[in-house]
PDB file of N, CA, C and O in Angstrom:
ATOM      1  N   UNK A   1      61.592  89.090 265.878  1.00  0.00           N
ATOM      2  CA  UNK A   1      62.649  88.371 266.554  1.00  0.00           C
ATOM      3  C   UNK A   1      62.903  89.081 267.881  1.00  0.00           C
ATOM      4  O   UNK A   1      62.964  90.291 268.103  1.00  0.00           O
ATOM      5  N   UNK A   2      63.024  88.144 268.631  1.00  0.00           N
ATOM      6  CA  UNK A   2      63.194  88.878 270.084  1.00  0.00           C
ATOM      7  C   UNK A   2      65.207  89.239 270.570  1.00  0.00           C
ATOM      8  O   UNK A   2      66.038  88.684 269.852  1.00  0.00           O
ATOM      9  N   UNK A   3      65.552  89.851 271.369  1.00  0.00           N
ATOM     10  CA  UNK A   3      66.498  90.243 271.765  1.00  0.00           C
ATOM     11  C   UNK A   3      67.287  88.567 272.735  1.00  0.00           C
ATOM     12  O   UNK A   3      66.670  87.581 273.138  1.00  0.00           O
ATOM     13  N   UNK A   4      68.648  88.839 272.809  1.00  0.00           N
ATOM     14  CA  UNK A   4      68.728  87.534 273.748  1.00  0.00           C
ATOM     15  C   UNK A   4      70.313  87.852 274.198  1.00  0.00           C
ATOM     16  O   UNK A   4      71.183  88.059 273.352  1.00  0.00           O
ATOM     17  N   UNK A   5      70.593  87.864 275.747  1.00  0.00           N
ATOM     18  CA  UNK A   5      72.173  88.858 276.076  1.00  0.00           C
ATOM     19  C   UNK A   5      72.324  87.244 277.042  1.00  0.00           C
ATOM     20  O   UNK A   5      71.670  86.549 277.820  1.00  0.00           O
ATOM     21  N   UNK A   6      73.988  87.290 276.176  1.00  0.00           N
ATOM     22  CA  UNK A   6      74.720  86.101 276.829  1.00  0.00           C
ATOM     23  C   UNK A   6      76.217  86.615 277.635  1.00  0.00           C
ATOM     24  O   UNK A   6      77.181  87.239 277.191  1.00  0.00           O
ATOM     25  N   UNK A   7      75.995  86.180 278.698  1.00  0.00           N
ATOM     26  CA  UNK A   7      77.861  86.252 279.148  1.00  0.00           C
ATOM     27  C   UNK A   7      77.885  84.993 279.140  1.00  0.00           C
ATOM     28  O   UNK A   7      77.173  84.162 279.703  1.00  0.00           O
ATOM     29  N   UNK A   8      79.352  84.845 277.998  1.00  0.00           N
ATOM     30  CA  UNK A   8      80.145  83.972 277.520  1.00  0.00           C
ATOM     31  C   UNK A   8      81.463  83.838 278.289  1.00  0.00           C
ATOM     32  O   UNK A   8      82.005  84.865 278.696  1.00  0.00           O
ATOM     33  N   UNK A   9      81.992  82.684 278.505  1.00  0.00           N
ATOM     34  CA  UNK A   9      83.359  82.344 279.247  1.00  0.00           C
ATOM     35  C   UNK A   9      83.905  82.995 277.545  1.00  0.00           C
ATOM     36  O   UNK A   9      83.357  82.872 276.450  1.00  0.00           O
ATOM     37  N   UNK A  10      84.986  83.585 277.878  1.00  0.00           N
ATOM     38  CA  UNK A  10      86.323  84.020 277.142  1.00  0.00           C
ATOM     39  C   UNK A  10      86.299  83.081 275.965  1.00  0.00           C
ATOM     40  O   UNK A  10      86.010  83.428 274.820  1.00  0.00           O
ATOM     41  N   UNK A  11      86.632  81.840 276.348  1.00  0.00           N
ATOM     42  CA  UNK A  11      87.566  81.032 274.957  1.00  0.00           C
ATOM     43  C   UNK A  11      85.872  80.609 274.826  1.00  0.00           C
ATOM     44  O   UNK A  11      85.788  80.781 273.610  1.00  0.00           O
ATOM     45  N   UNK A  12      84.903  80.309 275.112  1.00  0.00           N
ATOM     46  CA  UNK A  12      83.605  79.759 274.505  1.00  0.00           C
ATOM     47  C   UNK A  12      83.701  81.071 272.911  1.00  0.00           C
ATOM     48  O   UNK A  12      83.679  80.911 271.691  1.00  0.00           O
ATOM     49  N   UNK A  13      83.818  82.402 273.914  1.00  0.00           N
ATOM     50  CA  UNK A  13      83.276  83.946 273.224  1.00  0.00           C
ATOM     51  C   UNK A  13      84.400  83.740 271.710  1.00  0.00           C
ATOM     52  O   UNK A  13      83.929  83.945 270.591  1.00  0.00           O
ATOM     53  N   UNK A  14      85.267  83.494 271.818  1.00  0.00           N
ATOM     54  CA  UNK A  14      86.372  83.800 270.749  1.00  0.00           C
ATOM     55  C   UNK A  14      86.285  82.288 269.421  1.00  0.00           C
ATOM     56  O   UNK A  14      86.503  82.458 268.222  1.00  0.00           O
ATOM     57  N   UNK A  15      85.908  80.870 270.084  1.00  0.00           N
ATOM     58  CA  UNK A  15      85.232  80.150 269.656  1.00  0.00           C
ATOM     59  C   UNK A  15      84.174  81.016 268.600  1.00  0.00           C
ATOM     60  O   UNK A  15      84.460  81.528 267.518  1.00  0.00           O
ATOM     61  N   UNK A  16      83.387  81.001 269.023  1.00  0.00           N
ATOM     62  CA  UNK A  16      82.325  81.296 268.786  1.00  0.00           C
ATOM     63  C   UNK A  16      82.549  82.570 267.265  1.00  0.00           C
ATOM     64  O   UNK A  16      82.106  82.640 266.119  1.00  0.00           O
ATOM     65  N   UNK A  17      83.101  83.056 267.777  1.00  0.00           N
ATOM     66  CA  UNK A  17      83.709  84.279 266.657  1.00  0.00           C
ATOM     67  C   UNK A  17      84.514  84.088 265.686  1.00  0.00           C
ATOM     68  O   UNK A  17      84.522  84.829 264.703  1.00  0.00           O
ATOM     69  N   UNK A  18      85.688  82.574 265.895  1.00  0.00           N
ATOM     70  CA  UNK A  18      86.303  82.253 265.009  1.00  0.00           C
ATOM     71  C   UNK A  18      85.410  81.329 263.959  1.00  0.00           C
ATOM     72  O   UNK A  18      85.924  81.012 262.886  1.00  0.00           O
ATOM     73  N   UNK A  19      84.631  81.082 264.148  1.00  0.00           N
ATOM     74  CA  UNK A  19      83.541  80.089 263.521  1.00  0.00           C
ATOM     75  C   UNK A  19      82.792  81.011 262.576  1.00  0.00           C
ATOM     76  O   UNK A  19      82.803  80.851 261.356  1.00  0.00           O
ATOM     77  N   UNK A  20      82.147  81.974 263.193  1.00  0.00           N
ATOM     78  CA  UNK A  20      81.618  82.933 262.300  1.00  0.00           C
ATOM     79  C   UNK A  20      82.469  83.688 261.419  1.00  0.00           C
ATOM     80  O   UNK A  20      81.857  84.219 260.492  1.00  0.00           O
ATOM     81  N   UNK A  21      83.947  83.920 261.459  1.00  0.00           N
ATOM     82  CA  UNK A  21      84.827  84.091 260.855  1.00  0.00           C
ATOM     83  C   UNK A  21      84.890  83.085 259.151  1.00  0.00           C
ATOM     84  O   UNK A  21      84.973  83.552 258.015  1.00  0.00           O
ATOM     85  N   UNK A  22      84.831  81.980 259.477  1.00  0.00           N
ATOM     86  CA  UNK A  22      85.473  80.812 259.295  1.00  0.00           C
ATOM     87  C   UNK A  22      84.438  80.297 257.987  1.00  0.00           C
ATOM     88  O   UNK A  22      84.735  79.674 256.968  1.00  0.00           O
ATOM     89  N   UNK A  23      83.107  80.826 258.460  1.00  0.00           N
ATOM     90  CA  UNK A  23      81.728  80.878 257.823  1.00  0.00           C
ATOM     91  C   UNK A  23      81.558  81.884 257.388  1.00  0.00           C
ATOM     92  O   UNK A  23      80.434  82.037 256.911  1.00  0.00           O
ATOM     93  N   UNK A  24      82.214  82.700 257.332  1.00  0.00           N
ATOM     94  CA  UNK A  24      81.887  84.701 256.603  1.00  0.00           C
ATOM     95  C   UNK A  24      80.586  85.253 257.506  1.00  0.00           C
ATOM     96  O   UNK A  24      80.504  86.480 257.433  1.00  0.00           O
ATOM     97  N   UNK A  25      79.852  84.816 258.096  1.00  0.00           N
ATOM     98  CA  UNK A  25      78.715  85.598 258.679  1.00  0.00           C
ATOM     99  C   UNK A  25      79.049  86.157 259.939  1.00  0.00           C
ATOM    100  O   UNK A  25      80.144  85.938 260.456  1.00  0.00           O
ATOM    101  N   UNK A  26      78.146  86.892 260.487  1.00  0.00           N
ATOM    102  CA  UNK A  26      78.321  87.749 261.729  1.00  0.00           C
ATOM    103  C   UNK A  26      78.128  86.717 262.893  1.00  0.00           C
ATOM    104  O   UNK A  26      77.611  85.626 262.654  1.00  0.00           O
ATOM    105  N   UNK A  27      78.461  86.993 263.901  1.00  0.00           N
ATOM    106  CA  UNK A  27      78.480  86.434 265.057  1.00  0.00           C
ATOM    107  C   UNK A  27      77.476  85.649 265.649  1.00  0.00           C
ATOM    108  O   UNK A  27      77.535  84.511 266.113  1.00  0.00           O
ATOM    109  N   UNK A  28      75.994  86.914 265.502  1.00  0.00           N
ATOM    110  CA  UNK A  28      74.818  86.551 265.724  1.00  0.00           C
ATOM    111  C   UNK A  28      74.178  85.577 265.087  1.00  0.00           C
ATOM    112  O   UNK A  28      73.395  84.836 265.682  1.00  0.00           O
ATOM    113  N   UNK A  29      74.500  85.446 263.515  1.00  0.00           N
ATOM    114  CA  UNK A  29      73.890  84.392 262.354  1.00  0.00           C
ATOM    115  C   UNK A  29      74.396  82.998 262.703  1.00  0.00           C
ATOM    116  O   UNK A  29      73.742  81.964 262.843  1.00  0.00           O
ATOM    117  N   UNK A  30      76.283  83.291 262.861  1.00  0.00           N
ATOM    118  CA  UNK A  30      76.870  81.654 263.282  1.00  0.00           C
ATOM    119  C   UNK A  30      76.272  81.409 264.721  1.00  0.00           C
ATOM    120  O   UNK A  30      76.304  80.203 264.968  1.00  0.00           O
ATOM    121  N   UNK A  31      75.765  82.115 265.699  1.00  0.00           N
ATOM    122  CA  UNK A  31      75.345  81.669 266.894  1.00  0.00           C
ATOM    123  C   UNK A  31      73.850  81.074 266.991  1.00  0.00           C
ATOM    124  O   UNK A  31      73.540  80.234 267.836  1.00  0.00           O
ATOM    125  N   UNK A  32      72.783  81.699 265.854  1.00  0.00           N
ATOM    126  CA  UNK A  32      71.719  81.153 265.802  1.00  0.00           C
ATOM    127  C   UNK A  32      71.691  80.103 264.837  1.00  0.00           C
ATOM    128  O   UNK A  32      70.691  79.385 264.878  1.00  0.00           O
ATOM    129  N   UNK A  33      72.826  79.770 263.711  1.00  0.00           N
ATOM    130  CA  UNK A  33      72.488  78.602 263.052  1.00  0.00           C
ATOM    131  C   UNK A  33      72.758  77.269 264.345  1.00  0.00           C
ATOM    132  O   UNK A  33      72.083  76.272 264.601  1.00  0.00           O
ATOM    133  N   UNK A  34      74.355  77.926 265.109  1.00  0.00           N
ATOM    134  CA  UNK A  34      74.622  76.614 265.556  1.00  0.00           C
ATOM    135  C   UNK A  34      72.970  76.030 267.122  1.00  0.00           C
ATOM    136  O   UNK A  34      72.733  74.983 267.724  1.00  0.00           O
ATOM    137  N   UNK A  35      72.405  77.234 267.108  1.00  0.00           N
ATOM    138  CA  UNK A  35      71.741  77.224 268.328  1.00  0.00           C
ATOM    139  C   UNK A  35      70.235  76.409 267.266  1.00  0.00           C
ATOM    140  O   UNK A  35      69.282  75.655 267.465  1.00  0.00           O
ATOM    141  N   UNK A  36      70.575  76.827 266.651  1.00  0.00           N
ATOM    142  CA  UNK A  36      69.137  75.840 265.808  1.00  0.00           C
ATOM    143  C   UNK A  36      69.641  74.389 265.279  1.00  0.00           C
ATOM    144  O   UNK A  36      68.824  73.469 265.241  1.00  0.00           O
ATOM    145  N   UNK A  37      70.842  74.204 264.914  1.00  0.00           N
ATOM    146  CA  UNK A  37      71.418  72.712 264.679  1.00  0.00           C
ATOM    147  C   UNK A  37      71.171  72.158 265.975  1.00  0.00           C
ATOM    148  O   UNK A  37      70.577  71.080 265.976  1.00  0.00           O
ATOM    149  N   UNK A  38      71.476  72.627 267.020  1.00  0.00           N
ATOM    150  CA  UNK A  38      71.622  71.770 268.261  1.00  0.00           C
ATOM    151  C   UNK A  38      69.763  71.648 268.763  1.00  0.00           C
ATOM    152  O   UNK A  38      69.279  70.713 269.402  1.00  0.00           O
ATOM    153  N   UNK A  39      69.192  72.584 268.370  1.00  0.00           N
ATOM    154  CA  UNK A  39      68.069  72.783 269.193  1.00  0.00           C
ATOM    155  C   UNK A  39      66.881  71.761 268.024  1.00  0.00           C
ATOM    156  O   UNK A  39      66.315  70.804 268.552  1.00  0.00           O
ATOM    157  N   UNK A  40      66.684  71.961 266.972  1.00  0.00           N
ATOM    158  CA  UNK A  40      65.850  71.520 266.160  1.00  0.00           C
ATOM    159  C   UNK A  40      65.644  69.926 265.950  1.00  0.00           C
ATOM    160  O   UNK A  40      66.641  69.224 265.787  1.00  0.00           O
ATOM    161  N   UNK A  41      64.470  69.412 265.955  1.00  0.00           N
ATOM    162  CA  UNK A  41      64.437  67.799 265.581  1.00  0.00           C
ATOM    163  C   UNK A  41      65.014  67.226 264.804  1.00  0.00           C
ATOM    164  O   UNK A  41      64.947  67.796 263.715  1.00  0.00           O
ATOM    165  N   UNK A  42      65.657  66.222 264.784  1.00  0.00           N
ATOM    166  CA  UNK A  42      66.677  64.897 263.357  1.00  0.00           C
ATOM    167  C   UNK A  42      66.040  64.619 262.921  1.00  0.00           C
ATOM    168  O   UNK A  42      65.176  64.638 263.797  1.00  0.00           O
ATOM    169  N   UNK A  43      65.368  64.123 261.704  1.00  0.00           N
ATOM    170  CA  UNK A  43      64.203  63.653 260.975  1.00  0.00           C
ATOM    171  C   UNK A  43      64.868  62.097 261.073  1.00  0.00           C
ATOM    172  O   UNK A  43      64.207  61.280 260.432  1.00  0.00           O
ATOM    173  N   UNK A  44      66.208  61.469 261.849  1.00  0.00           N
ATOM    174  CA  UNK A  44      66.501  60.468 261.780  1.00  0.00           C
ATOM    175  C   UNK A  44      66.100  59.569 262.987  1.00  0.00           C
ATOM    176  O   UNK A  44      65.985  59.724 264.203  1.00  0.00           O
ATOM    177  N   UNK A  45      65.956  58.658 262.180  1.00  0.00           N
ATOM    178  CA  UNK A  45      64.751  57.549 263.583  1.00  0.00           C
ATOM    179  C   UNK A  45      65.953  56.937 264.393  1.00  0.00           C
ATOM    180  O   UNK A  45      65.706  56.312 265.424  1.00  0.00           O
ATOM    181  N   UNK A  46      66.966  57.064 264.051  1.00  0.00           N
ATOM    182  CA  UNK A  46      68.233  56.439 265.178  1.00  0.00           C
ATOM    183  C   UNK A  46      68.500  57.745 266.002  1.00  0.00           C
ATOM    184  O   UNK A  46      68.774  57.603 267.193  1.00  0.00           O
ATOM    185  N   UNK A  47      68.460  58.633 265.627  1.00  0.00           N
ATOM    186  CA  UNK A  47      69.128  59.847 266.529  1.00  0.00           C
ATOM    187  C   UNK A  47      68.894  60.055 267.869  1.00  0.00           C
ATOM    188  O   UNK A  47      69.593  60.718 268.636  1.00  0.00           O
ATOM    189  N   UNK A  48      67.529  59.252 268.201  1.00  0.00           N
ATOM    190  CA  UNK A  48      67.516  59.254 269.970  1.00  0.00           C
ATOM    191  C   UNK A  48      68.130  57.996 270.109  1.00  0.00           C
ATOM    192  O   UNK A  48      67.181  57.232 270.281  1.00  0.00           O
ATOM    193  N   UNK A  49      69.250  57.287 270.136  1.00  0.00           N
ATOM    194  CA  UNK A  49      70.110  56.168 270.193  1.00  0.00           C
ATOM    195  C   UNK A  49      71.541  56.777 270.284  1.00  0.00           C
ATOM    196  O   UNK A  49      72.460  56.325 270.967  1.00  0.00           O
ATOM    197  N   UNK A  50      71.574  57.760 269.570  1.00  0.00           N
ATOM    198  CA  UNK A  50      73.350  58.165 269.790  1.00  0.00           C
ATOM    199  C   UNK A  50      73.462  59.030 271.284  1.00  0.00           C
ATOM    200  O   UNK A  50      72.731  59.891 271.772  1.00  0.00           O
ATOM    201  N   UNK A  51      74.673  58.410 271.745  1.00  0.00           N
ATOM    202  CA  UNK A  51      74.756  58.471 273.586  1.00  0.00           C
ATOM    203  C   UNK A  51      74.116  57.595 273.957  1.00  0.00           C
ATOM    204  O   UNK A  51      74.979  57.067 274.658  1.00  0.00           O
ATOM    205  N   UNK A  52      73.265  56.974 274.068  1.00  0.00           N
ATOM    206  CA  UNK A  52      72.267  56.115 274.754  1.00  0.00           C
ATOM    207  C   UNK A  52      73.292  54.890 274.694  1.00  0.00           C
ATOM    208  O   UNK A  52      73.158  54.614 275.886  1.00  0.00           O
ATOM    209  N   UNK A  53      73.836  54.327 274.427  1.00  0.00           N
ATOM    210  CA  UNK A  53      74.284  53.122 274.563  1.00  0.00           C
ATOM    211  C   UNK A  53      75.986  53.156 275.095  1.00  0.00           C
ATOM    212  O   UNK A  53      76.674  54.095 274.696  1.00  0.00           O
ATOM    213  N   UNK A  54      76.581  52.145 275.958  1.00  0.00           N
ATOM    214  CA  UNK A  54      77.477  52.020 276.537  1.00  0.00           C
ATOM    215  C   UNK A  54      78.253  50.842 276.190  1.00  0.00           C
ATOM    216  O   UNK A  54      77.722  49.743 276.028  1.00  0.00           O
ATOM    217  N   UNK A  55      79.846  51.108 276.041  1.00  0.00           N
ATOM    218  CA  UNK A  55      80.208  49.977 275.438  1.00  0.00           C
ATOM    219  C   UNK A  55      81.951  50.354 275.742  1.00  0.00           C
ATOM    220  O   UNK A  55      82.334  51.462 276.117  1.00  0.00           O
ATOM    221  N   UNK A  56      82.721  49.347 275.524  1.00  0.00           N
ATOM    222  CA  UNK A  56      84.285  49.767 276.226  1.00  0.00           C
ATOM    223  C   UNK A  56      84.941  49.972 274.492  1.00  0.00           C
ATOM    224  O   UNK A  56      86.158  49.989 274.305  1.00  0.00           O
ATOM    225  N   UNK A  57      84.121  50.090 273.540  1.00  0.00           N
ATOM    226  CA  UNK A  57      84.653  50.575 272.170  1.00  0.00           C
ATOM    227  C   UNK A  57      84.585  51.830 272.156  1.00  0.00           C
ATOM    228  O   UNK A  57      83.391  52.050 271.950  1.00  0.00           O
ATOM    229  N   UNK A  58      85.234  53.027 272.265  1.00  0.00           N
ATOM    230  CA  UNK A  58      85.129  54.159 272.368  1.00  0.00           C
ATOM    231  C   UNK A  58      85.793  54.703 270.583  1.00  0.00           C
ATOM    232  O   UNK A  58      85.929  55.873 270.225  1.00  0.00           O
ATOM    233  N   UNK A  59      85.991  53.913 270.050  1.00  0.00           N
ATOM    234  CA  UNK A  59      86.549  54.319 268.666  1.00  0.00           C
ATOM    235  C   UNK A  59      85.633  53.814 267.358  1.00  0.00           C
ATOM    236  O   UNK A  59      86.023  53.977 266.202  1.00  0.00           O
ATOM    237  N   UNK A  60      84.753  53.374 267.595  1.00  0.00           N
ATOM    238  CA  UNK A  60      84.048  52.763 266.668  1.00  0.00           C
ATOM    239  C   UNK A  60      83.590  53.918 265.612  1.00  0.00           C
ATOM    240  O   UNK A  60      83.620  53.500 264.454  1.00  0.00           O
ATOM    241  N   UNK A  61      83.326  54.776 265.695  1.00  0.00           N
ATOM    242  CA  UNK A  61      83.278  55.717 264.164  1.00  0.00           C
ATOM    243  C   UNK A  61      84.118  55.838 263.552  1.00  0.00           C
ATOM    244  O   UNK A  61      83.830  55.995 262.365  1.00  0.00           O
ATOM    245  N   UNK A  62      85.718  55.852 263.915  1.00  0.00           N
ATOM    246  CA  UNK A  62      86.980  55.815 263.236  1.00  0.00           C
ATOM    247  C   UNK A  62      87.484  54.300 262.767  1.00  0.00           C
ATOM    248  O   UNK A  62      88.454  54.240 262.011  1.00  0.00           O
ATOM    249  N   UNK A  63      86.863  53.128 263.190  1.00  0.00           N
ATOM    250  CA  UNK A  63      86.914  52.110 262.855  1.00  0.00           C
ATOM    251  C   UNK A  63      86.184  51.007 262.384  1.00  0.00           C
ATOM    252  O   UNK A  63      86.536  49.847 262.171  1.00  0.00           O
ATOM    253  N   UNK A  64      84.875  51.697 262.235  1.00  0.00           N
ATOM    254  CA  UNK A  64      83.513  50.790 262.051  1.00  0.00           C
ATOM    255  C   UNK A  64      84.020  49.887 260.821  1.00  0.00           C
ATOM    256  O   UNK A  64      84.181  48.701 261.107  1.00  0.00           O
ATOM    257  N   UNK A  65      84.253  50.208 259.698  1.00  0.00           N
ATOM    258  CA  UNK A  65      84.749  48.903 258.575  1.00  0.00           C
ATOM    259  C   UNK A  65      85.880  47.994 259.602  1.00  0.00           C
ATOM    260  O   UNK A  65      85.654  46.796 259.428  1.00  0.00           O
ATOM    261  N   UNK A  66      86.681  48.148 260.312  1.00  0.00           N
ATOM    262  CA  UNK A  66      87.106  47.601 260.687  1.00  0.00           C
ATOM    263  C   UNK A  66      86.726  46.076 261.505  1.00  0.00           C
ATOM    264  O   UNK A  66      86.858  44.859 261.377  1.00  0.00           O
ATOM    265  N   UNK A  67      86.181  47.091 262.396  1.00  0.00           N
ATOM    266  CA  UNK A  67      85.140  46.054 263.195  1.00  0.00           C
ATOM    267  C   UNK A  67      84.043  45.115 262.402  1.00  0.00           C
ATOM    268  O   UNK A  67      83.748  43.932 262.571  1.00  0.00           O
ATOM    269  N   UNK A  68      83.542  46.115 261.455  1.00  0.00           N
ATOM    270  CA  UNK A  68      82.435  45.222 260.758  1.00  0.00           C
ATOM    271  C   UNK A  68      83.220  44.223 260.210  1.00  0.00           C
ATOM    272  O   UNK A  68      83.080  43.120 260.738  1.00  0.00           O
ATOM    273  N   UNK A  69      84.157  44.321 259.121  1.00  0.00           N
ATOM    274  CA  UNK A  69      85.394  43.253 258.670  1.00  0.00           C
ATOM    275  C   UNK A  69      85.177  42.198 259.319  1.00  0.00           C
ATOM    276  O   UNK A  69      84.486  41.278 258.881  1.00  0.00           O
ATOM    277  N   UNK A  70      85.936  42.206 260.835  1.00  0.00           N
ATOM    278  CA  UNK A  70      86.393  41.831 261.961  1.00  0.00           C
ATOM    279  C   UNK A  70      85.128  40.112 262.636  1.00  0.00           C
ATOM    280  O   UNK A  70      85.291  38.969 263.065  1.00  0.00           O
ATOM    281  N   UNK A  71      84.063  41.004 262.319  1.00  0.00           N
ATOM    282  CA  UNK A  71      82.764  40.473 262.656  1.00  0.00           C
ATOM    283  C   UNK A  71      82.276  39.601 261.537  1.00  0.00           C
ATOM    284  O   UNK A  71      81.778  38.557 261.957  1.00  0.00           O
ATOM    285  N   UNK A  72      82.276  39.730 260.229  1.00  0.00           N
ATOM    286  CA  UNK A  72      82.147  39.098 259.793  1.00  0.00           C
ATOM    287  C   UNK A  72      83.124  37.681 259.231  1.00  0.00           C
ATOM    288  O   UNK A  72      82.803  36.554 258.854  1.00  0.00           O
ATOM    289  N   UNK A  73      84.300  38.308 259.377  1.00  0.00           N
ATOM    290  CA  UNK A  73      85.301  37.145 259.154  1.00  0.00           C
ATOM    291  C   UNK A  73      85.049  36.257 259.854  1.00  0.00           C
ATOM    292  O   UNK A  73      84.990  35.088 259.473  1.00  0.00           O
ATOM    293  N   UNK A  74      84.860  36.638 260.981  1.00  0.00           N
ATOM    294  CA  UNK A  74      84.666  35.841 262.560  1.00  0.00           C
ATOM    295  C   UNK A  74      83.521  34.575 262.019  1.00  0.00           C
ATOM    296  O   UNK A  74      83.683  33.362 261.885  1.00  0.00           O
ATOM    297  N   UNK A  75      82.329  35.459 261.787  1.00  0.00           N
ATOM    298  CA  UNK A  75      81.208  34.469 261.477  1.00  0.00           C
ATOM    299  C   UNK A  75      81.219  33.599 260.741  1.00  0.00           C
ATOM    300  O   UNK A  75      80.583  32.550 260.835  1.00  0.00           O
ATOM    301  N   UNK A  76      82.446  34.145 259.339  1.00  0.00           N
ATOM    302  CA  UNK A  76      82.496  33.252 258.105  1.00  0.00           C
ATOM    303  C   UNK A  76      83.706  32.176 258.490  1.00  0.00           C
ATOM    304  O   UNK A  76      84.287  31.431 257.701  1.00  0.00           O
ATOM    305  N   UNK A  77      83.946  32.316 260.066  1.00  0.00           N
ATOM    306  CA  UNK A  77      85.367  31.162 260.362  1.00  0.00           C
ATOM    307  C   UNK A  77      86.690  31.351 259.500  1.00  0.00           C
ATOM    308  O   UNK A  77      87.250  30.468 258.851  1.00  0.00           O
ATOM    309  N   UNK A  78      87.044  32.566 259.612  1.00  0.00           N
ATOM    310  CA  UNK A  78      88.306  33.454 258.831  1.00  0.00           C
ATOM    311  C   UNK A  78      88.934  33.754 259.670  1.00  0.00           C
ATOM    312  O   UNK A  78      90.047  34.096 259.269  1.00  0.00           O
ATOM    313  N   UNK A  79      88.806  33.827 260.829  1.00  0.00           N
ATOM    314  CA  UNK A  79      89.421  34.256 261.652  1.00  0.00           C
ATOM    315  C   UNK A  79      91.219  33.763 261.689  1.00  0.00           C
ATOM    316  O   UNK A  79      91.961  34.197 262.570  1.00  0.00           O
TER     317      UNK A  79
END
């Protein structure tokens, strides 16, 4: 394993430490899991789609049954 020196903004640095806290591991372990979550391939075939699309619904994960509901009532003339 190779060596790797970061200057961190303050609240990124304390972030970063409360997490590894939060997780029981050392600093270095919570910094390379989260650096391998972010860095490593999705085995999911939609995952190059999330961000990619634009839309004035900015809540749709907190409301998706909603909307879906919404959409289908519509279709079934429930409205």
């Amino acid at each position: 394993m190779k060596s790797l020196t970061l200057n961190l903004p303050e609240d990124l640095r304390q972030s970063l430490e409360a997490e590894a806290r939060r997780s029981r591991v050392s600093v270095e372990a919570c910094a390379i899991t989260l650096l391998q979550s972010l860095l490593e391939p999705v085995d999911d075939p939609l995952a190059s789609l999330v961000g990619s699309l634009t839309s004035e619904v900015n809540d749709l994960s907190d409301r998706h049954d909603e909307y879906l509901g919404n959409a289908i009532a519509q279709e079934l003339g429930r409205d």
